[in-house]
Backbone as CSV, one residue per row, in Angstrom:
resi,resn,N_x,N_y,N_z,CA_x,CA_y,CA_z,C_x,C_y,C_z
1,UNK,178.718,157.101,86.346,179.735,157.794,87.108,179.141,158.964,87.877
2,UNK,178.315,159.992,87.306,177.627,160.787,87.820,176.731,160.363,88.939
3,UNK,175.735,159.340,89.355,174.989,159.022,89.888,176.291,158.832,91.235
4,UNK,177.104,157.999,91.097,178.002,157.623,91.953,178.890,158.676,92.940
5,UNK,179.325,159.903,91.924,179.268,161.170,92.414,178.037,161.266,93.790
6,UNK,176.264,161.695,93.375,175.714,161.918,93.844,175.466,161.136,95.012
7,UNK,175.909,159.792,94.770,175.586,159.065,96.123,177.059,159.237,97.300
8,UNK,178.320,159.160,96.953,179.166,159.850,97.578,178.657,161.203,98.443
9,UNK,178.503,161.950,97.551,178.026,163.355,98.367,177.307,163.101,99.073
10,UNK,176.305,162.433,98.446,174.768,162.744,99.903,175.333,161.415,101.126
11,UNK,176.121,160.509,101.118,177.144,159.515,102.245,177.896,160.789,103.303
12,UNK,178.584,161.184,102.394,179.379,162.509,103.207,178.602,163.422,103.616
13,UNK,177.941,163.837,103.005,176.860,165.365,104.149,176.126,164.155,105.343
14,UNK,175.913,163.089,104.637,174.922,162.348,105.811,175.898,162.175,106.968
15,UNK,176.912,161.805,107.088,178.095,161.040,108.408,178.748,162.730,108.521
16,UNK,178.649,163.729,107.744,178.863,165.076,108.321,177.939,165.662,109.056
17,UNK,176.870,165.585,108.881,175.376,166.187,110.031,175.232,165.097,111.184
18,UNK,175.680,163.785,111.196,175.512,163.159,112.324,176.778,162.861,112.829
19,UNK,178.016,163.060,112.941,179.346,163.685,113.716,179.112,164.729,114.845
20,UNK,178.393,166.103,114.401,178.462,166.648,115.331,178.460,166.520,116.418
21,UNK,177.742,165.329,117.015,177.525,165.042,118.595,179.330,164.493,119.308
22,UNK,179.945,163.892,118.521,181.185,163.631,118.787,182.376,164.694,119.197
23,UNK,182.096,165.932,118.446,182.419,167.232,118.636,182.368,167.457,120.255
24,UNK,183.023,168.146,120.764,183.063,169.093,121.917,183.067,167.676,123.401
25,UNK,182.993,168.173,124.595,183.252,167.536,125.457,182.797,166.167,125.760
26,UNK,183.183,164.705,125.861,182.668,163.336,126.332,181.459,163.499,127.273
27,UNK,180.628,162.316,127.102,179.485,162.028,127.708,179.970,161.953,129.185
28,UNK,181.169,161.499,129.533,181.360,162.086,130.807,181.313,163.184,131.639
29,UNK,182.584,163.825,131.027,182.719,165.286,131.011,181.250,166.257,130.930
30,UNK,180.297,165.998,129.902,178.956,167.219,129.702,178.146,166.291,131.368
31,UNK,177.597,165.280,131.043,177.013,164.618,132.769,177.904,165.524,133.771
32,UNK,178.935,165.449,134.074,179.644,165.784,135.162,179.483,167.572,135.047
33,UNK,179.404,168.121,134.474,179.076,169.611,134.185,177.491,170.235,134.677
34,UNK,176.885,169.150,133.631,175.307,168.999,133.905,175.591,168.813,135.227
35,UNK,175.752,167.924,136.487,175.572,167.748,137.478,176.106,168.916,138.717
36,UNK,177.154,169.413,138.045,177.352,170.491,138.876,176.532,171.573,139.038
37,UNK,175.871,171.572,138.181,175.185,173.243,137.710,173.584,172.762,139.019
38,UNK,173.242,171.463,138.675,171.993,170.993,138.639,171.867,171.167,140.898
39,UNK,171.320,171.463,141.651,170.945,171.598,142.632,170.461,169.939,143.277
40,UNK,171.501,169.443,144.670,171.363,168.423,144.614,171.351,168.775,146.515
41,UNK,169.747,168.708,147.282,170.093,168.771,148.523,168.879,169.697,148.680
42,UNK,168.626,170.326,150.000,167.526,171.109,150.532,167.108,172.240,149.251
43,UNK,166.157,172.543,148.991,165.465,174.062,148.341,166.730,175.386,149.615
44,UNK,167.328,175.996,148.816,167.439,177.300,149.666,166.682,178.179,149.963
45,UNK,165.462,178.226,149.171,164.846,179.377,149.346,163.333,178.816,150.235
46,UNK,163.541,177.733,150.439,162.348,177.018,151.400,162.915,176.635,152.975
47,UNK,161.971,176.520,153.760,162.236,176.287,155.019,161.730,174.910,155.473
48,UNK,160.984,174.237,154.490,159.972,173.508,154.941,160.536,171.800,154.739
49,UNK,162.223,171.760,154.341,162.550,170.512,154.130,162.743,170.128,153.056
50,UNK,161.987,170.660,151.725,162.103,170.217,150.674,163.558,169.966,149.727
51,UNK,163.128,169.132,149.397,164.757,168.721,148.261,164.396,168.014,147.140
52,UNK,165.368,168.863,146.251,165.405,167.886,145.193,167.078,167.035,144.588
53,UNK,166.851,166.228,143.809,167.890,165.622,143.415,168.157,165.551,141.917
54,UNK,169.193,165.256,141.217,169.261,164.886,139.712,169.970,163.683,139.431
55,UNK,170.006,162.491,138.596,171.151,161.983,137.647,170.387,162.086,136.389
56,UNK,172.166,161.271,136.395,172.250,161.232,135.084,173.095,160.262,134.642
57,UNK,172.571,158.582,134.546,173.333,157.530,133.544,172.652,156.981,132.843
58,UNK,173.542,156.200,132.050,173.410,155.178,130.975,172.034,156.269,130.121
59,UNK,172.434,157.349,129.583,171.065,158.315,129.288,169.946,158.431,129.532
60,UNK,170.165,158.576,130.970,168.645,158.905,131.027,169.174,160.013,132.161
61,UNK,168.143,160.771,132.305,168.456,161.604,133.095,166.571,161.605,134.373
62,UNK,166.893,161.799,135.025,165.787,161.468,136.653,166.044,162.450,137.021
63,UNK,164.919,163.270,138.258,164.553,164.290,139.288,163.787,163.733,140.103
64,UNK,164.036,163.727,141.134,163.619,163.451,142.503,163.201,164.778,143.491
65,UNK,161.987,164.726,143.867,161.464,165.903,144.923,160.393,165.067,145.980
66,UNK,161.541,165.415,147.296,161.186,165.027,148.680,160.300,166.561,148.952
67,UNK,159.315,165.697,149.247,158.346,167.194,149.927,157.660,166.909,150.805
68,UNK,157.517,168.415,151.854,157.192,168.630,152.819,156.278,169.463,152.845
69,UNK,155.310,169.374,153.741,154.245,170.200,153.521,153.305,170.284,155.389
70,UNK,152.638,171.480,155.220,151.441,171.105,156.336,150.513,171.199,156.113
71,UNK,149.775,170.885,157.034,147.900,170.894,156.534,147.568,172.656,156.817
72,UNK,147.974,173.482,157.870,147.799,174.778,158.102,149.252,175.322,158.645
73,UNK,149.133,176.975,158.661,150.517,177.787,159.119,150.798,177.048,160.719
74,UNK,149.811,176.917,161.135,150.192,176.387,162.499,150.565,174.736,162.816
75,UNK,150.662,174.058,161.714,150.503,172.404,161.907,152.446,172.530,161.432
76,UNK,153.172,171.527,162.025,154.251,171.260,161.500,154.743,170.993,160.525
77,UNK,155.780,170.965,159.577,156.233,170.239,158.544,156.285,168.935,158.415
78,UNK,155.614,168.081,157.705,155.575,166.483,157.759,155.807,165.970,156.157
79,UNK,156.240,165.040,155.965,156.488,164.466,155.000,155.340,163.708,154.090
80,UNK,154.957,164.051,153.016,153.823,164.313,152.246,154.421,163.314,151.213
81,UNK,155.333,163.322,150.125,155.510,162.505,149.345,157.133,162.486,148.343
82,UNK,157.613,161.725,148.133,158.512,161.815,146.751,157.547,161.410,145.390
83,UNK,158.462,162.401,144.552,158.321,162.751,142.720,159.003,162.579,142.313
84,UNK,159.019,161.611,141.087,160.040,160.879,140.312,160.103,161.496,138.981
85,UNK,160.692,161.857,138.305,160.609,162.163,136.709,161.382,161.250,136.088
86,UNK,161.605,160.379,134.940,162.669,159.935,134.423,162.444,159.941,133.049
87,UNK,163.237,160.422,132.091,162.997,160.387,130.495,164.867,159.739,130.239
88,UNK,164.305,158.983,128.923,165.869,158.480,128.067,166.254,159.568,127.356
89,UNK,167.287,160.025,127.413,167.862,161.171,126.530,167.799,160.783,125.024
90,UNK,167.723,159.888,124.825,167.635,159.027,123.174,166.051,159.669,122.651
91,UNK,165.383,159.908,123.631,164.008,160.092,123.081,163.572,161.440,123.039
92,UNK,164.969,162.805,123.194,164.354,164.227,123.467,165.143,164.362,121.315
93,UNK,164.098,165.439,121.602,165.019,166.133,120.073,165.836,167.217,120.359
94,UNK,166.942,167.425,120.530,168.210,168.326,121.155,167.646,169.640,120.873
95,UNK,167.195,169.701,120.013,166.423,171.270,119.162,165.613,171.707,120.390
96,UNK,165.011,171.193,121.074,163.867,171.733,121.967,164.810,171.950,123.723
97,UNK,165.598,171.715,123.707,166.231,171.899,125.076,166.607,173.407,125.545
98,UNK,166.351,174.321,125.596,165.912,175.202,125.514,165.653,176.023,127.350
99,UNK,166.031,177.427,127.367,165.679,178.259,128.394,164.570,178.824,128.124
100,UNK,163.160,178.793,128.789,161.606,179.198,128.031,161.613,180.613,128.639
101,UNK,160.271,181.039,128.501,160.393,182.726,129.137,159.914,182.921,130.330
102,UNK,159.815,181.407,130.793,159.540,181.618,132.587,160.789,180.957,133.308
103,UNK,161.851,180.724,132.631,163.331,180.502,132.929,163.060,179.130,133.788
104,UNK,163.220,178.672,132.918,163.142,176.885,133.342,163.747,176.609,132.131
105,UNK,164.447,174.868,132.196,164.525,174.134,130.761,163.673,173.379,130.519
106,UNK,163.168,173.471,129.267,162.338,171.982,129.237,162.849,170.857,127.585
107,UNK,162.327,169.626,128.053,163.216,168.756,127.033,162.074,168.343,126.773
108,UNK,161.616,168.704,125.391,161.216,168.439,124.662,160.846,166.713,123.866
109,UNK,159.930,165.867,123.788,160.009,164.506,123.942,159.592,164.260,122.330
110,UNK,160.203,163.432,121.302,160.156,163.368,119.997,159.677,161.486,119.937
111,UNK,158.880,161.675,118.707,158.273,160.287,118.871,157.114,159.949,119.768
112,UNK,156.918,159.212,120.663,155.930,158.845,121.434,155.556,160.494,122.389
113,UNK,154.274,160.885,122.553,153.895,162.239,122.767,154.160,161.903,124.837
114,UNK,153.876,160.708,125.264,154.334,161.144,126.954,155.139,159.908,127.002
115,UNK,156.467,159.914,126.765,157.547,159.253,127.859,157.904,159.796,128.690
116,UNK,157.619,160.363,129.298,158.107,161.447,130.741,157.373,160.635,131.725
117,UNK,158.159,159.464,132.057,157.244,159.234,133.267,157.832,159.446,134.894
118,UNK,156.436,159.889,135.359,156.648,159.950,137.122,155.548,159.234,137.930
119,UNK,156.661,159.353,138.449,155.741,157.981,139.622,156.152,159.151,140.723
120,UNK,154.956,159.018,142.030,154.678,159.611,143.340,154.808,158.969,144.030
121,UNK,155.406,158.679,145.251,155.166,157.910,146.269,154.613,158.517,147.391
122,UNK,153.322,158.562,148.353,152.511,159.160,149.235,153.054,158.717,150.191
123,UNK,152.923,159.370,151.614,152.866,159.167,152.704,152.338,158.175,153.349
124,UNK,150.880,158.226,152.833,150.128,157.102,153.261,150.361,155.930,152.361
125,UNK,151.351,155.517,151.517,151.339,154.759,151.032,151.400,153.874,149.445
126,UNK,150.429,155.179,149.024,149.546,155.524,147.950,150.633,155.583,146.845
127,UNK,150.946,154.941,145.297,151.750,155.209,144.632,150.794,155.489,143.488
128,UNK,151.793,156.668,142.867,150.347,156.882,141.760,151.581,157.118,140.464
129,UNK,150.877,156.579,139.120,152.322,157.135,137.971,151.317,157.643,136.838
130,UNK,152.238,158.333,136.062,151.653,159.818,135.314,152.693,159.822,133.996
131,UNK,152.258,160.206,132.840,153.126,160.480,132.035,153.207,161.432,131.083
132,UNK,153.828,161.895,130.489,154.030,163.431,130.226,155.167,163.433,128.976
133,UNK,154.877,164.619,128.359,155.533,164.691,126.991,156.883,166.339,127.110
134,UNK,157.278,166.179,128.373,158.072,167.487,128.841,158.891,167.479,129.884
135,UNK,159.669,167.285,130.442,160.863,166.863,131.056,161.127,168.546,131.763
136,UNK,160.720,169.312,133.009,161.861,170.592,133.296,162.161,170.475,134.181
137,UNK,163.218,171.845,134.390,164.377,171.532,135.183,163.472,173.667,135.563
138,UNK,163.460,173.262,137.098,163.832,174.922,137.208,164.326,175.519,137.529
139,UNK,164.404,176.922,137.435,165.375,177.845,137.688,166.238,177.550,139.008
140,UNK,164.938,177.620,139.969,165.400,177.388,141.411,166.066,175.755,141.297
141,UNK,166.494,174.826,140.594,167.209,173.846,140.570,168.027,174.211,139.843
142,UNK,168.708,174.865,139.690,170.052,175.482,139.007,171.211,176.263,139.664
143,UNK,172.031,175.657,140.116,173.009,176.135,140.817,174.075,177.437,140.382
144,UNK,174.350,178.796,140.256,173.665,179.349,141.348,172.017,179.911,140.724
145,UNK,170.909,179.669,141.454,169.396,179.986,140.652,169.561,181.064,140.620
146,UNK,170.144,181.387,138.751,169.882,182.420,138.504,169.714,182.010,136.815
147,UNK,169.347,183.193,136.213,168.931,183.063,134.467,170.487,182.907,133.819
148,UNK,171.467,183.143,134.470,172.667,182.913,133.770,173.206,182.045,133.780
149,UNK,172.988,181.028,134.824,173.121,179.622,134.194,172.855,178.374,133.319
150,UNK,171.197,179.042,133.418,170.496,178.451,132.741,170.733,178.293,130.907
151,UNK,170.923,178.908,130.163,171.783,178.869,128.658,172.724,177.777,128.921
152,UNK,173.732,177.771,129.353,174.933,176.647,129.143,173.946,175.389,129.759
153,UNK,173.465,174.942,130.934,173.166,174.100,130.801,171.851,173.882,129.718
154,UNK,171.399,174.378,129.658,170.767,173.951,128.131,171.553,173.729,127.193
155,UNK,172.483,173.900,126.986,173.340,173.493,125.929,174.081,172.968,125.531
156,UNK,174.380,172.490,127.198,175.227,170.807,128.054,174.437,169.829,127.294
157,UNK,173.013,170.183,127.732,171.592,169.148,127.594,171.625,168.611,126.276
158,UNK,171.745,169.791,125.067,171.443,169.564,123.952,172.739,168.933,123.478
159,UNK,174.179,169.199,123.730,175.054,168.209,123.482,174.880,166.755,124.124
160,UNK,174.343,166.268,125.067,174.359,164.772,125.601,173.250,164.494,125.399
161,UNK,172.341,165.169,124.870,171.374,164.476,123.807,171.795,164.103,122.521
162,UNK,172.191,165.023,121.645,172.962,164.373,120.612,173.901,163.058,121.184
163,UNK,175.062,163.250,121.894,175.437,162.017,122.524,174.758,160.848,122.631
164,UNK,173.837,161.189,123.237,172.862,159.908,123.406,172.116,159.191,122.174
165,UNK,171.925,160.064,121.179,171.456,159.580,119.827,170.291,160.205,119.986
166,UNK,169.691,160.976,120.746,168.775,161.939,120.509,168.916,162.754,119.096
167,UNK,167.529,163.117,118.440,167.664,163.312,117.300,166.499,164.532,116.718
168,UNK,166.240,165.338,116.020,166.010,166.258,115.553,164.185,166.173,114.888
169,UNK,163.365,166.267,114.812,162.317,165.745,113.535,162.538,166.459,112.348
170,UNK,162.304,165.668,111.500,162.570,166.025,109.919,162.117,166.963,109.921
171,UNK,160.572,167.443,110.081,160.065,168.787,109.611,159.665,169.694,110.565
């Protein structure tokens, strides 16, 4: 009878620590929040064309950066390349989503050390892919870019990671 006790309890704390993600706003609702905050269209603080983009379905979340660049101050703005980021939200540990002390977010990747993958696409042609164990978002992609936005959407992040079944490491 006692043992049966103990396995009850540790059933209930277990389906009580993994509920939380059900708590607080739908995977709709936090995406659609996340997306507002997130900067979708020219750099404001650049002249040179640049843009970036965000989604966010079926969990995964992508960044896109159209860039522009010249060879010198005097050569025009020309189109140099797109940057792809894409990570599954299933694969961050919510714990690490986080505002750092150079005010960016970064998502943290649990399990395999680089699923962060990006692919480049060049001008000339050239596609090159890269992979990475860190997912950020920066300041200046944060609508309005400032440090006070940055907390809630980190904390959008870390709820639709839980959502997603993103998960914690034991130790």
């Amino acid at each position: 009878m006692m043992l049966k006790r103990y396995v009850f309890a540790g059933l209930v704390t277990c389906f009580a620590s993994t509920s939380h993600a059900a708590d607080g706003p739908s995977y709709d609702k936090t995406v659609n929040f996340i997306q507002s905050k997130l900067l979708s269209g020219a750099f404001p603080h650049r002249r040179d064309g640049d843009s970036v983009s965000f989604d966010i379905s079926n969990c995964v979340i992508s960044k896109e950066i159209i860039d522009y660049g010249s060879n010198s101050s005097s050569s025009p703005y020309r189109y140099v390349g797109t940057y792809t980021w894409s990570l599954s939200l299933s694969q961050i540990d919510p714990s690490t989503a986080r505002v750092t002390e150079y005010d960016s977010i970064d998502l943290g990747v649990t399990g395999r050390a680089n699923s962060v993958r990006q692919v480049n696409s060049y001008a000339d042609g050239r596609t090159e892919r890269k992979f990475y164990h860190l997912f950020e978002i920066g300041t200046r992609e944060v609508k309005p870019p400032s440090s006070d936005s940055m907390p809630r959407v980190a904390r959008a992040l870390q709820h639709l990671v839980n959502l997603c079944g993103g998960a914690e490491e034991l130790f």
